[in-house]
N, C-alpha and C positions, 0 to 999 in steps of 0.2 A: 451419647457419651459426652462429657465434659472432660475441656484440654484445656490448662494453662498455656499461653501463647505468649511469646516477649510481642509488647506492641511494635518493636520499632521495626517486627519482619513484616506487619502487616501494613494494607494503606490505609490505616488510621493512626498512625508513628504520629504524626505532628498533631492531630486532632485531641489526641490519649493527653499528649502533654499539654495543649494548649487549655483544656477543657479541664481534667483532672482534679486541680487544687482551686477550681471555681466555688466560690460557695452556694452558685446557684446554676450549675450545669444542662437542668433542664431545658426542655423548648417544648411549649404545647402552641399546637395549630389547629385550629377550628374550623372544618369546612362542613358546605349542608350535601348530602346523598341526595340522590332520587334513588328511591330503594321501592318504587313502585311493583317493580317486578320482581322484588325479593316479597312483596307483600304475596301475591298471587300467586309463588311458588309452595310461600306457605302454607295458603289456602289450599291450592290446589292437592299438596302431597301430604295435605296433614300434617306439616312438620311445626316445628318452634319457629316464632319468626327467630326470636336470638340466637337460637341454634344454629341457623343458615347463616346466621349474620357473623358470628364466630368462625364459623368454616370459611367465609369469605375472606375473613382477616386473615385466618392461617393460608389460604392460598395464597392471596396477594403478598403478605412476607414472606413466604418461603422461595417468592421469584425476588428479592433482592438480602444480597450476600451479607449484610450488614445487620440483618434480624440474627442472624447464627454468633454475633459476639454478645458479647454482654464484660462490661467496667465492672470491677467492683472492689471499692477500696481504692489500691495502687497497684491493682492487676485486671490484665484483661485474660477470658475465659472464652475459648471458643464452641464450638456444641454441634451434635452434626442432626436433630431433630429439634422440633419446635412443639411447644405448647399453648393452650390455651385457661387460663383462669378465670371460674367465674365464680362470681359472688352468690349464695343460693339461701334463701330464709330458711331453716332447719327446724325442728319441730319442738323446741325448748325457744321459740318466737326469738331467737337470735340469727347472727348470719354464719355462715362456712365456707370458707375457700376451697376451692378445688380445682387441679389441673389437670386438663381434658384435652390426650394426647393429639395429637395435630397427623389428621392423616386425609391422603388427596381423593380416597375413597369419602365420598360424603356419605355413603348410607355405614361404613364403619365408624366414622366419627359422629354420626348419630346415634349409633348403638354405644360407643362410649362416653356418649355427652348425656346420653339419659342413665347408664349405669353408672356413674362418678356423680353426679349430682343425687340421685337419688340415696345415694349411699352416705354421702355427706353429710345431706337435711336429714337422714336416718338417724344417723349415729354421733349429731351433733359434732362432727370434727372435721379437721382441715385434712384432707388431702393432697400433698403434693409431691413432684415429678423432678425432684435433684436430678436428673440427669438431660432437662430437654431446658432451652431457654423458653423462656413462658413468657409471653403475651400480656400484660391485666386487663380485665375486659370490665367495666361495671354498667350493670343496666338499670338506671335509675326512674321506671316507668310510670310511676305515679303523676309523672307532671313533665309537661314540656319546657323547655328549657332549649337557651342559644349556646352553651357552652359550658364548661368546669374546668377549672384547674385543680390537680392534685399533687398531694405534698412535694415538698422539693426538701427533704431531709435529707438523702445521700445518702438513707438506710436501702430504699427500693430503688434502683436504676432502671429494671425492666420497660421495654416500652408499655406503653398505657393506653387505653381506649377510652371513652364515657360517652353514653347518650342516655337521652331520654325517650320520652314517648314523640312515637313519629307525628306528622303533621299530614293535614290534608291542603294542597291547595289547588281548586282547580280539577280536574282529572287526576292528578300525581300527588304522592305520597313522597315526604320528604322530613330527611332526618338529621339534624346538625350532629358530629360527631366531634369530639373533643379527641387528638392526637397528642400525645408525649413523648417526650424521646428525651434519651443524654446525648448530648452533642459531642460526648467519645465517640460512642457508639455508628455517628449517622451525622449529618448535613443536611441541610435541605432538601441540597438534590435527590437524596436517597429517601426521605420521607414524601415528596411530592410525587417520585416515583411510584412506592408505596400506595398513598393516595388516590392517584390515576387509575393504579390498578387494582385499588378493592371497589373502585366505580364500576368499572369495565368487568370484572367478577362478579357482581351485583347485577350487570346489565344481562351477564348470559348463563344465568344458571338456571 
């Protein structure tokens, strides 16, 4: 469900205002995963690696409170479930968005990451989920890369994700992730928080 909220009952009151009328309110943070054991889960369970990687993200933001707001405009909205977006090549060789409900069950959010996406690429169109704050996830796999920034329009506030394809070094598999955020929304402390724990998610899945 989506709730309009006055900011100044929540503890983002001076954040809202201080960030708001920013013409560039974002902040992207770029760290590298060892996502080696996210690799061998994939193997192991036949899954998606991006699919795990997705559910990871929704795990790790649903343990901090500040994934559930969302700015937008000169209001904040608050949301009591979370989603995931992902980008998907649909079969007219363009892309489609689609929001792929965020649930702690991982083998249910697998059954709905592969029926949302596939229906998407189907039917050439955007699917999306008005009622959960959503995630943007993009997985840009053709090539490695250290990092991406994405637009800072003040049309999309949602937090953001981007990587590319993983690396080998060594024994370990490792993957630099590109983080976004509005600094209504969150802090540091709350994206490093974040951070810590889609490692830690990653490490024991």
């Amino acid at each position: 469900m989506k709730q309009e909220v006055n900011p100044k009952e929540t503890s983002r009151a001076r954040a809202f205002e201080r960030w708001m009328k920013s013409p560039q309110p974002m902040v992207t943070i770029i760290k590298t995963f060892d996502v080696t054991r996210l690799r061998k889960a994939s193997r192991r369970k036949g899954m998606k690696f991006n699919m795990l990687l997705c559910w990871c993200i929704g795990r790790a933001a649903s343990a901090v409170d500040e994934f559930y707001l969302l700015p937008t405009k000169d209001k904040l909205f608050r949301f009591d479930r979370l989603g995931i977006n992902v980008i998907v090549n649909n079969v007219n060789d363009d892309i489609s968005l689609c929001d792929v409900p965020y649930s702690d069950d991982l083998g249910q959010f697998s059954r709905d990451y592969d029926a949302v996406t596939k229906e998407c690429a189907a039917a050439c169109r955007d699917i999306f989920d008005e009622e959960a704050n959503i995630i943007g996830t993009s997985a840009v796999t053709g090539t490695q890369f250290d990092g991406a920034i994405n637009q800072y329009s003040g049309i999309y506030n949602n937090p953001f994700l981007v990587w590319g394809r993983y690396r080998r070094h060594w024994l370990r598999y490792l993957l630099p992730i590109s983080f976004q955020f509005h600094h209504a929304q969150m802090d540091g402390t709350q994206a490093a928080r974040f951070l810590e724990g889609l490692q830690r998610t990653i490490n024991t899945i």
